[in-house]
N, C-alpha and C positions, 0 to 999 in steps of 0.2 A: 322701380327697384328700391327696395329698403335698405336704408342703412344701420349696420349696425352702430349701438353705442361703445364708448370706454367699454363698460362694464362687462360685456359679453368678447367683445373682440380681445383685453386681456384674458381673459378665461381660456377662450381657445389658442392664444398663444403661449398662456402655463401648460396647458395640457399638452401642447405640440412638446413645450421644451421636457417635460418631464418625461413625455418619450420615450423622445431622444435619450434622456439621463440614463430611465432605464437599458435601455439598448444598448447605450454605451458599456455601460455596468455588465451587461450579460458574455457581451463583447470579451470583457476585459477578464474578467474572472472564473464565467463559463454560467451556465444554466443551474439552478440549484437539483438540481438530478444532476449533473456532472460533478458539482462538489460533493453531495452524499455519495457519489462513488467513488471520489477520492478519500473521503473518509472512510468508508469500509473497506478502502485498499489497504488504508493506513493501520488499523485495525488489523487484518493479515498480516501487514509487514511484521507489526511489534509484536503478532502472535509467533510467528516464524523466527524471530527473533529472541525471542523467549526461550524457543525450543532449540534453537541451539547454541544458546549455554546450557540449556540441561544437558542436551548431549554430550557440550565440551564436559563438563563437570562429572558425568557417567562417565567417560572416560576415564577422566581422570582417579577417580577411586574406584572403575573395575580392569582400566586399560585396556580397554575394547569399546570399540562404538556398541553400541544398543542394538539386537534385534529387530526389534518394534517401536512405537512409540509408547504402547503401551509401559513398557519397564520405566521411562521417566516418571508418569505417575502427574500424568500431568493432568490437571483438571480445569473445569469449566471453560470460559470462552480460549482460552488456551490451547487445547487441543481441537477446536471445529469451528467452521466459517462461520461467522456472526449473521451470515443469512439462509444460509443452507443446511447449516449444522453439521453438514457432512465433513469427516476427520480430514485434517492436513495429510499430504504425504509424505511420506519419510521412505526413502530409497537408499538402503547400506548396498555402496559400490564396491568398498572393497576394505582395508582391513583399515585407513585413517579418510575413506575419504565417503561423502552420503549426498544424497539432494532432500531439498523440503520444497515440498511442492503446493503450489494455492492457485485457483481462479481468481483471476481480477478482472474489474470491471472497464476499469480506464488504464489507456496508458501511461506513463509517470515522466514527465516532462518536466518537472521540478528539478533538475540539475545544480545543485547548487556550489560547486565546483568542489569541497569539503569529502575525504574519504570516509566510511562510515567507522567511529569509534568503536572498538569493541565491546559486545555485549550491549550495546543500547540502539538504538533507531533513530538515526535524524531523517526525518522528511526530506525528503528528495536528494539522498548521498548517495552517488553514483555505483558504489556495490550495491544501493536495493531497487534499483531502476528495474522497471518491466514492462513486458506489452501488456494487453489487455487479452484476458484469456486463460489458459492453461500455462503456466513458468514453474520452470523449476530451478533454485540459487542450487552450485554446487560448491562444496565444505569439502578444507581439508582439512585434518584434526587439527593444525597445529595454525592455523589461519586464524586463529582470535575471532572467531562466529561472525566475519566476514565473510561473505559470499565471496570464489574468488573466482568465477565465471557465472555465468547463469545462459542456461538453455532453455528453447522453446520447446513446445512440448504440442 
């Protein structure tokens, strides 16, 4: 039986350890296909987000929630999924209250105990939590374009 030298036996013990490293790493942060989907979730949220301060704001200078999405006038990646291209949806329930609806890929497990401020998106603020799949946030006008329930869909 041969023995190995120095020279190869650390070699196969950097490669063991970097591994590991990596795996730890995959472990820890998730698989790079599970962060591009947290990213393109991310990307829906702030589009969803977007879209309702237009809404709060249509209200506000026509005093009635919108139609359609169309009347906000809203354009580019703003109004369609950054991978589908297919349009958000917007559901008028009833005379101050609507839902915006998106696919997502991942679940949003980013909690970070912080409620979401109005009109902007912080990653993982418990009003924009979702499963993965079909969600709809439901808005009430006067709620500062915080979600103030969300349903599955």
């Amino acid at each position: 039986m041969t023995r190995l030298g120095a020279g190869p036996t650390m070699a196969i013990i950097a490669s063991v350890a970097m591994l590991g490293a990596v795996a730890a790493g995959m472990c820890v942060v998730g698989s790079p296909t599970h962060q591009r989907q947290l990213k393109l979730d991310d990307q829906r949220i702030s589009a969803l987000s977007v879209m309702a301060n237009a809404v709060h704001r249509y209200r506000l200078v026509h005093h009635t929630l919108p139609g359609d999405l169309s009347e906000l006038r809203l354009q580019g990646r703003w109004s369609s999924d950054p991978v589908t291209g297919e349009p958000y949806a917007y559901n008028r329930l009833g005379d101050d209250t609507y839902t915006l609806c998106a696919h997502f890929d991942a679940v949003d497990q980013r909690h970070t105990g912080d409620y979401a401020t109005p009109y902007l998106y912080t990653p993982g603020s418990p009003a924009w939590r979702h499963p993965a799949g079909l969600y709809c946030f439901h808005f009430a006008a006067e709620s500062d374009n915080v979600p103030v329930l969300g349903t599955p869909r």
